[in-house]
N, C-alpha and C positions, 0 to 999 in steps of 0.2 A: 594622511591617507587612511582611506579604514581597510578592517579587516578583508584581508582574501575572500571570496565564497568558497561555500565547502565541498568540494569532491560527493557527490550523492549518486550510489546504486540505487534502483526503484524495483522492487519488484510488485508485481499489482496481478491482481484476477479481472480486471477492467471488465465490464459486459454489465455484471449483475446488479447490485446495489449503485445507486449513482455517486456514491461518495467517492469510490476510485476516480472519477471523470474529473471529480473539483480537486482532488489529491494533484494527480499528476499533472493540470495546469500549476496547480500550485507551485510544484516539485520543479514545473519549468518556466517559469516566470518568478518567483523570489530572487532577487538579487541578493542575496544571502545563500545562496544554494549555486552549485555549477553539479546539473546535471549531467551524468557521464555515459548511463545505460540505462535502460527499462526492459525488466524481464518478466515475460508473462508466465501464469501460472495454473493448474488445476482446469482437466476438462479440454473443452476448445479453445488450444495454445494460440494455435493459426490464428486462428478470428480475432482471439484478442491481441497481437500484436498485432493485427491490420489495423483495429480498434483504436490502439494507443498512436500507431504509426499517423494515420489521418487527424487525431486530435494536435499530436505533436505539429503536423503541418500547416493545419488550423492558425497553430500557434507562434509559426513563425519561427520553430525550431525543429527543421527537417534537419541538423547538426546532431541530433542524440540520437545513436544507434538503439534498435529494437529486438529484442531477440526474443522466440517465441521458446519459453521452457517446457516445465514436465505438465504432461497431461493427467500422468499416472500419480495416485501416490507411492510412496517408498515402498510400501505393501502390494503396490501393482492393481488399486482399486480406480476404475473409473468413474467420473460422477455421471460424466452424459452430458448433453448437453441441458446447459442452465443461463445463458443470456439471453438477459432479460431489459436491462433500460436502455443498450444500445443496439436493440431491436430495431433494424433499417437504416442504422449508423453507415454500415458498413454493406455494401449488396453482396450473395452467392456466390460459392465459386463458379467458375466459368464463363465469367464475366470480366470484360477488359479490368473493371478498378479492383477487382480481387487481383487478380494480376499482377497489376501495375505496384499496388501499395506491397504485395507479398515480395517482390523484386526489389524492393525498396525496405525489405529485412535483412539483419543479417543472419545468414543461412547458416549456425554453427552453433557448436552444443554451448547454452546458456547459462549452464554450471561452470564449462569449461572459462566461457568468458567473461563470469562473474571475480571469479577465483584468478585469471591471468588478470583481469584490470585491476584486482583489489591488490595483488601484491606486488603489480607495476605500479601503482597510484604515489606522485611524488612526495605527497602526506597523507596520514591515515585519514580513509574517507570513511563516509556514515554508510548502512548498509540498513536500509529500511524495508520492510514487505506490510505490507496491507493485505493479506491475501494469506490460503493455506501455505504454508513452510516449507514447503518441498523442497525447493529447491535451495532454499537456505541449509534445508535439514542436508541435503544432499554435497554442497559446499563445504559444510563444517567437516561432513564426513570424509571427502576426500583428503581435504586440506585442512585440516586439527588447526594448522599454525595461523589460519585467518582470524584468529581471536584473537591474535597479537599485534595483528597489520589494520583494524579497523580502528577509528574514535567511537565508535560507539556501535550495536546496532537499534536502532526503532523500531519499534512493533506496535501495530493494534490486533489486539486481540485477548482473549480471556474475561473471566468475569472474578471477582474480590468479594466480593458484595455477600449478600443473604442468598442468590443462587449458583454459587461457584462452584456447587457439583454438576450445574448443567454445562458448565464449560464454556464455550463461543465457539461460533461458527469456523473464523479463522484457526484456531487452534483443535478443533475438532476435527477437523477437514483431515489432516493427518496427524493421527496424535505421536507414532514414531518422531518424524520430523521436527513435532515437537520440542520433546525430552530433547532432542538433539542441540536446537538452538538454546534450548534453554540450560541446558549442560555444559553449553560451548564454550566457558570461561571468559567469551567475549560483553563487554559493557553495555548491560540493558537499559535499555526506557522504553516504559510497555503503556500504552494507552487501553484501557480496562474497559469494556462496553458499558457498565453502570455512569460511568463517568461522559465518557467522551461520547455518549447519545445523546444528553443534553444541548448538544451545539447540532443547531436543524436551521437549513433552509425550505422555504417551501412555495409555494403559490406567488406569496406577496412578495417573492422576490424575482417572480420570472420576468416582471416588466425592467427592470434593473437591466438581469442579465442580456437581454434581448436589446437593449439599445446597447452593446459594447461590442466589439470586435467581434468575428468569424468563430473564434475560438468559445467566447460566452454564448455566443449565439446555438452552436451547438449543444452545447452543458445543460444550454434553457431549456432547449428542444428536449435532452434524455430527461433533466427533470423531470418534464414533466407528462412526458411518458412515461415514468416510475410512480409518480404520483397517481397516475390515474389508472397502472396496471397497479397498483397495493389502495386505491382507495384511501388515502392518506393526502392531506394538505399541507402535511411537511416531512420532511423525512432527516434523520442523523447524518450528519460532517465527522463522523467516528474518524477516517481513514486521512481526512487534511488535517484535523484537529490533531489526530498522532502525530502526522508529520513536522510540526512545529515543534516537537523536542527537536529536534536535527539544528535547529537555528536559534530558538530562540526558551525563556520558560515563562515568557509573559500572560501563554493561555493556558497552559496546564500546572496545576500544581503539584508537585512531585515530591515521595518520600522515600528513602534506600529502607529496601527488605530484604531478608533473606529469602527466598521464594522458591518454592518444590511444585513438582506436577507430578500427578498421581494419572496414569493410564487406566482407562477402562473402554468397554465396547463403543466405540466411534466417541469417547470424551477422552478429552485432556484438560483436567481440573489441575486448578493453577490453590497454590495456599500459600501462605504466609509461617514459615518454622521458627516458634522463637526461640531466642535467643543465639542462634546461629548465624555467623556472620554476614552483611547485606551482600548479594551479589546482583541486583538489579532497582533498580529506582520506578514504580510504578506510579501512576496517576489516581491522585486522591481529592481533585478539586479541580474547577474551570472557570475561567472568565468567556460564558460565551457569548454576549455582545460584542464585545471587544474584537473576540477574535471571526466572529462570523463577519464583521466588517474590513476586518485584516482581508480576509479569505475575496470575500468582494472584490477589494480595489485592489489587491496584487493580481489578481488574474485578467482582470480591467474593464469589469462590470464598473 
């Protein structure tokens, strides 16, 4: 018999960049993975678990709860509204399918039920965000002892590279929150933007997705409405490409650092301390053929 799948939290900013869209089919369709919850993040919570909640259904996975988290950051900063490729995914409130899909969340604080599933979880599950930290940040804070209850957590975000004082978007968002997971003493694997931009779908792959199930067919659709709202023929898999530490290291190549974040005004610059001992494994190479064809036929383009 092979291995169990693994217990996976998702937390995601879904709406903006389209690589959330390919993550969380991913997140629900690898048979390697037993998704447990999706928790939305940053900005308009509601919209995007409507967002996640219809894609899920798409998917043929109305089974995974959806809980819409913090809008705020830990600092109490709003972004505003910022969705962007799943622009007419989802229709207005006031509308029966806002309604309906909002009825079809659950209605309760998403920190709370990050933290009660993770340390109900009959094995230690993975606890991944693609999205600003908040509410991870906000998790560790309540609950210190969830760095002892997870196998690991997964991140995309930060830069390593030659511009690692500008930070990333995801780790910028809140740089508290930050410090916070990154302090957590729980086991990292961080997908680095220099890196995991290299893995892109684009144009020439929308005929693919559009002849496969409801679910691709959708993904096709926000592609490429993000392509043609950025004037781009392909755009980065940052956010699935992270997610494949959780299961497997055949697309990311990974090396254990000791890793520090230094705050400043709206950055959170990630570095490397040497000689001090590794506390997180970051990504320093990619197979991205390989894995953008993973990404393809597990969601079932």
């Amino acid at each position: 018999m092979g291995a169990m799948p693994l217990p996976l939290f998702l937390d995601t900013d879904i709406g903006d960049d389209v690589d959330d869209v390919f993550a969380l089919l991913l997140a629900a369709l690898e048979p390697r993975l037993s998704l447990q919850c999706v928790t939305t993040v940053y900005g308009d919570t509601a919209q995007r678990a409507r967002i996640a909640r219809k894609l899920l259904q798409l998917a043929g996975r109305d089974d995974v709860p959806v809980v819409a988290g913090h809008a705020r950051t830990l600092a109490g900063r709003h972004p505003g509204p910022v969705i962007r490729s799943a622009e007419g995914f989802v229709v207005p409130p006031g509308t029966a399918e806002w309604d309906a899909l909002g009825a079809a969340l659950v209605n309760r604080d998403a920190v709370e039920v990050l933290i009660e599933g993770i340390l109900a979880a009959p094995e230690p599950p993975v606890l991944a965000a693609i999205g600003p930290l908040t509410n991870l940040g906000d998790a560790f804070r309540r609950a210190p002892e969830l760095a002892g209850k997870v196998r690991e957590v997964v991140l995309m975000g930060g830069r390593l590279g030659p511009e690692a004082a500008r930070g990333e978007h995801n780790v910028n968002s809140d740089p508290q929150a930050t410090r916070i997971v990154l302090q957590s003493g729980a086991r990292l694997k961080i997908g680095t933007f220099e890196i995991t931009c290299e893995a892109r779908l684009g144009k020439a792959d929308l005929p693919r997705l559009r002849a496969g199930p409801p679910a691709c067919r959708a993904a096709a659709d926000q592609l490429d409405l993000y392509l043609r709202q950025t004037g781009r023929t392909a755009t980065s898999m940052y956010d699935p490409l992270s997610l494949t530490m959780a299961y497997t290291d055949r697309y990311l190549n990974l090396r254990p650092v000791a890793l520090g974040v230094t705050l400043g005004e709206g950055v959170a610059q990630l570095h490397v301390e040497d000689g001090a001992p590794a506390n997180a494994e970051v990504s320093v190479g990619l197979q991205a053929v390989p894995f953008t064809e993973h990404l393809l036929s597990t969601i079932g383009a």
